[in-house]
C-alpha positions in Angstrom: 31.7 36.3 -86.3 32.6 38.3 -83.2 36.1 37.6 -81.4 37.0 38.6 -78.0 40.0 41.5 -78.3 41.8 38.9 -75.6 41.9 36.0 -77.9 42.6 38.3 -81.5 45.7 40.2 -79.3 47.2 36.8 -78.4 46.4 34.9 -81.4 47.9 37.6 -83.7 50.6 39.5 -81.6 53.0 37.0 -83.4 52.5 38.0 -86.3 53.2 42.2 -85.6 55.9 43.5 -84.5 56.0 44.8 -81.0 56.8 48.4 -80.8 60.6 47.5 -79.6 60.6 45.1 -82.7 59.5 47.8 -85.2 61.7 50.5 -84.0 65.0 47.8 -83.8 64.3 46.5 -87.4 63.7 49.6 -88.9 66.3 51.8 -87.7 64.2 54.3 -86.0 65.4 53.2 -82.7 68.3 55.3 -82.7 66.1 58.6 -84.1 63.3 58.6 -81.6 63.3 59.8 -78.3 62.4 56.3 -76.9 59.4 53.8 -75.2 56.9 54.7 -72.5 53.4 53.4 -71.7 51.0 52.2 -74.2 47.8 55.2 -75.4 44.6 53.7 -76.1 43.5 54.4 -79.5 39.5 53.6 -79.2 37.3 56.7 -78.7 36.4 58.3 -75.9 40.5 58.0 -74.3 40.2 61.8 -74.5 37.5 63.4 -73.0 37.7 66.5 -74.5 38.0 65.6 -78.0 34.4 63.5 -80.0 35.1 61.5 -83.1 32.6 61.9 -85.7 32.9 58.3 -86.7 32.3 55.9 -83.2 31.7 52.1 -83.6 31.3 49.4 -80.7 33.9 47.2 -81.0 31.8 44.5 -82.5 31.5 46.8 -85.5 35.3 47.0 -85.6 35.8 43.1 -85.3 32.9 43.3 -88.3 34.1 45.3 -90.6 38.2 44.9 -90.2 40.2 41.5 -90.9 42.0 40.6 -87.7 45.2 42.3 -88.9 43.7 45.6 -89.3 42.2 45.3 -86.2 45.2 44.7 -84.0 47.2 47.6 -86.4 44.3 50.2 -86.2 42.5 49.6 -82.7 45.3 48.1 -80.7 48.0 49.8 -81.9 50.6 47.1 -83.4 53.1 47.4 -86.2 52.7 45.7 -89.6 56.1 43.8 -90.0 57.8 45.6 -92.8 57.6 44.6 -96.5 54.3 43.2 -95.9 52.0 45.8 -97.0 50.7 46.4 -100.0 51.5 50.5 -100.5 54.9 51.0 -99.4 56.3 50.9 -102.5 53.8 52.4 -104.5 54.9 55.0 -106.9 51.3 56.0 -108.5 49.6 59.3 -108.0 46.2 59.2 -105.7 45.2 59.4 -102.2 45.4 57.4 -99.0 42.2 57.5 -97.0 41.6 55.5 -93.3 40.3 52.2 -94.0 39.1 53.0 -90.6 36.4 55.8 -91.8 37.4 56.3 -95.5 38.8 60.1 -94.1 41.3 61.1 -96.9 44.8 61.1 -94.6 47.5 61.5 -97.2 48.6 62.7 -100.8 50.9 60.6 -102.9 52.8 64.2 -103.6 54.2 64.2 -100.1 54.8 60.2 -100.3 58.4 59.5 -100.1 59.5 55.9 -100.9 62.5 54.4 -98.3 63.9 50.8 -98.3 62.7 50.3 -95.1 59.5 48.5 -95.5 56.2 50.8 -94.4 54.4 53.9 -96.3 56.1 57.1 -95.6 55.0 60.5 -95.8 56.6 64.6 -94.6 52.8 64.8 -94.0 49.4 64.6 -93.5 46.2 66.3 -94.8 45.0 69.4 -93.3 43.1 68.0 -89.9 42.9 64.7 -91.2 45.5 63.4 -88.8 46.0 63.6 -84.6 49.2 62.6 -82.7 49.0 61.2 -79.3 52.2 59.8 -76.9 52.7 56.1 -77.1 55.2 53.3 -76.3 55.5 49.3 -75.8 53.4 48.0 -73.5 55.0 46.6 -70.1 54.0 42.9 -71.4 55.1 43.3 -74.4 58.6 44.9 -73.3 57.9 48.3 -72.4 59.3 49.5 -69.7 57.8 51.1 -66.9 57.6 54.6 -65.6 59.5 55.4 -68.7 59.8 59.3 -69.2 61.0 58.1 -73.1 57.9 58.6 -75.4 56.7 58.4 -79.4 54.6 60.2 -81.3 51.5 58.2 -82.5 49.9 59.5 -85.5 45.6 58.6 -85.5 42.5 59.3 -87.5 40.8 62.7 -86.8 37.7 61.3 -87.5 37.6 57.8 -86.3 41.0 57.6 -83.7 42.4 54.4 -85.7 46.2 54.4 -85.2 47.7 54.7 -88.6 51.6 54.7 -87.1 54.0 56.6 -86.2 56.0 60.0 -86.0 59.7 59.6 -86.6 62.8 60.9 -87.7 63.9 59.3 -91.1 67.1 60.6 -92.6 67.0 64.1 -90.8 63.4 65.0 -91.5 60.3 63.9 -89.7 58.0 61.5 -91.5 54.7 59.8 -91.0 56.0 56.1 -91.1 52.3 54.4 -91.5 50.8 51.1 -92.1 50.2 50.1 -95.3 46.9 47.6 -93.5 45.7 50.7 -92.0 45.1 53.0 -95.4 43.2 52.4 -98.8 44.9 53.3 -102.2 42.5 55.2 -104.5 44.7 56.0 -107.8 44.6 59.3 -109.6 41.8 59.6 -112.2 44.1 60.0 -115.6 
C-alpha cells in the first residue's frame, strides 16, 4: 500500500512532536542555538555528496511503518518515552533501520531521564550533520539566522535526530524509531 507523503505528514504530524515541541519538552531549548528553515533529508538535497543506499519513495512508504517514515524521511521527533531503546542498558550496536549501517555503540550510550537514545557519538563515517529547524507551518520562523545540527545516515541520508548540548557536553539525542537494537553476542 502506497500513501501520498501529503496525507502520511498530516495524518501523523499529531502524533510527533514538532521541532519547537521537542526542544520545549526536553529541555534543549535553552542549550541550542535556536530554529531556522527545515533541510530535506531525501537524497540527492546535496549535490555533491551520493548515498550508497537510494530508494524511490515508494520503497520508503514499503518498507517503513508510517512513524518511521515521518521520523527518518521527514524529519519529525518521536515524542519522548515512546521508544523502545532509550532506556536500554545492554551492550550491542545501533544500526539505521534505514539501511542496516551500524551508527552507534552502546559504550558511548549514555542513559538521561529525558525520554530519547543518547549518545557523545557516532561511528567512524557512519553519521552526517546537516542545518535544520521547524518548518514555517509548523512554527518555524522565517529568515531565522538561529539553526540545529541534524544528525543523518552516511549511507542512506535518514534523519536519525539531533545534535545538542545535554548537561555541558554535546550528544547525539536520536530516535529510538529510527535505529535497530542488535545485543552483544555473550
Amino acid at each position: 500500500m502506497t500513501l501520498q507523503k501529503e496525507t502520511l505528514m498530516t495524518s501523523k504530524i499529531s502524533k510527533f512532536l514538532s521541532r519547537r515541541s521537542f526542544f520545549a519538552s526536553s529541555g534543549a531549548a535553552a542549550l541550542t542555538l535556536g530554529t531556522a528553515a527545515k533541510a530535506r533529508v531525501a537524497p540527492g538535497t546535496n549535490s555533491d555528496y551520493e548515498y550508497e543506499v537510494v530508494r524511490t519513495e515508494d520503497e520508503w512508504l514499503s518498507m517503513l511503518t508510517d512513524e518511521e517514515y515521518v521520523i527518518m524521511r521527514e524529519g519529525f521527533t518521536e515524542d519522548p518515552r515512546t521508544g523502545t531503546m532509550w532506556e536500554e542498558t545492554r551492550d550491542g550496536t545501533y544500526h539505521c533501520k534505514g539501511c542496516d549501517l551500524h551508527v552507534y555503540s552502546s559504550n558511548t550510550k549514555v542513559v538521561l531521564d529525558k525520554g530519547w537514545v543518547f549518545f557523545y557519538h557516532g561511528e567512524p563515517d557512519a553519521i552526517l550533520m546537516n542545518v535544520d529547524g521547524v518548518p514555517e507551518q509548523y512554527g518555524g520562523m522565517a529568515n531565522s539566522d538561529k539553526l540545529l545540527t541534524e544528525v543523518h545516515c552516511r549511507r542512506c541520508g535518514s534523519h536519525l535526530g539531533h545534535y545538542l548540548i545535554i548537561k555541558r557536553k554535546m550528544t547525539h539525542c536520536i530516535n529510538s524509531q529510527a535505529l535497530n537494537f542488535e545485543l552483544a553476542a555473550s
